[in-house]
C-alpha positions in Angstrom: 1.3 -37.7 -17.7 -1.7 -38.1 -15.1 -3.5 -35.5 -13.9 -4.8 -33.9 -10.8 -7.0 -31.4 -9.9 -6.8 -29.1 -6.6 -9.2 -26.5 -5.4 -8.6 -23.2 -3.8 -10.5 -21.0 -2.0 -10.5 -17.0 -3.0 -11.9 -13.7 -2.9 -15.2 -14.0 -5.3 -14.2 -10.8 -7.0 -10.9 -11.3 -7.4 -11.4 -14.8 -8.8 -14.1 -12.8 -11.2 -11.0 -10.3 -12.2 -8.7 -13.0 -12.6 -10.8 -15.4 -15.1 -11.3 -12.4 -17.4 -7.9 -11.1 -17.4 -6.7 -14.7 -18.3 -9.4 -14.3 -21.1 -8.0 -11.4 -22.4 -4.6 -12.8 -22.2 -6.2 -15.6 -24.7 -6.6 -18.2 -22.4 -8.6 -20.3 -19.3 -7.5 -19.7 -15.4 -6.5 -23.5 -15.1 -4.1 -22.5 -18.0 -2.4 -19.5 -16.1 -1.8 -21.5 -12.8 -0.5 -24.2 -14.7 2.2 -21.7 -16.1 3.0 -20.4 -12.4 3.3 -23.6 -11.1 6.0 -24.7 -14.0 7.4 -21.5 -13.9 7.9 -21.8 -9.6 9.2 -25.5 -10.1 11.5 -24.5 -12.9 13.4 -21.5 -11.5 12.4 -22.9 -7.7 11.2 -19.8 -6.4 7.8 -17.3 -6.8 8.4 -15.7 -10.3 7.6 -12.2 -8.7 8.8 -10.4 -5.4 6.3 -10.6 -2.4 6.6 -8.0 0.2 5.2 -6.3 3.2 4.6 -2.9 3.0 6.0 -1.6 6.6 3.7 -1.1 9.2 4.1 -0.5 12.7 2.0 -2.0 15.2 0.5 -0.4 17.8 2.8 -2.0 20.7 5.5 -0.7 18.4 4.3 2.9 17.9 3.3 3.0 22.1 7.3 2.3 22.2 8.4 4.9 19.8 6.1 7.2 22.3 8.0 6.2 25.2 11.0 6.9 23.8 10.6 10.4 22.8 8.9 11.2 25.6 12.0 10.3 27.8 14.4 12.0 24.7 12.0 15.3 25.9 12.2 14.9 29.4 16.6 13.8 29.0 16.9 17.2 27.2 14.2 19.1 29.2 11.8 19.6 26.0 9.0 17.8 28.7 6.9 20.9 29.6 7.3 23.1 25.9 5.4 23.7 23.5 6.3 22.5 19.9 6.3 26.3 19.1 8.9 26.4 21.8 10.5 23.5 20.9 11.4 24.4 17.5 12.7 28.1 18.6 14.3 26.9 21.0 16.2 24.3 18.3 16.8 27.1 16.1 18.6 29.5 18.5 21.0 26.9 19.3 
């Protein structure tokens, strides 16, 4: 089987983390990529979940604003206090 090499470009410290964890785990970094790679070809998909953590951007949160600020002024909330607010929830 020929072979070919490939570089990639990384955080210095985590490559640093990376080559001695595969050392621990008893063997080289070229050896540990090689196993994702066959792993990813063989089941045809990244052999751990990858997700987002949610975040909400700022045009997002100006629109969140925007909204409760007219949910305020729709039930007349505009002008109070949260003090105010939350007494006046609780006596209704």
């Amino acid at each position: 089987m020929a072979q070919s090499t490939f570089s990639v470009r990384m955080d210095e410290t985590i490559k640093n983390q990376f080559d001695a964890l595969c050392k621990e785990f008893g063997m080289n970094t070229s050896t540990a990529i090689n196993i994702f790679a066959h792993t990813v070809v063989r089941e045809r998909r990244i052999p751990f979940e990858i997700s987002v953590s949610p975040t909400t951007t700022l045009d997002e949160g100006r629109v969140a604003f925007q909204n409760l600020r007219q949910s305020a002024q729709d039930s007349n909330l505009q002008d109070m206090t949260l003090d105010e607010i939350n007494i006046k929830k609780h006596t209704h």
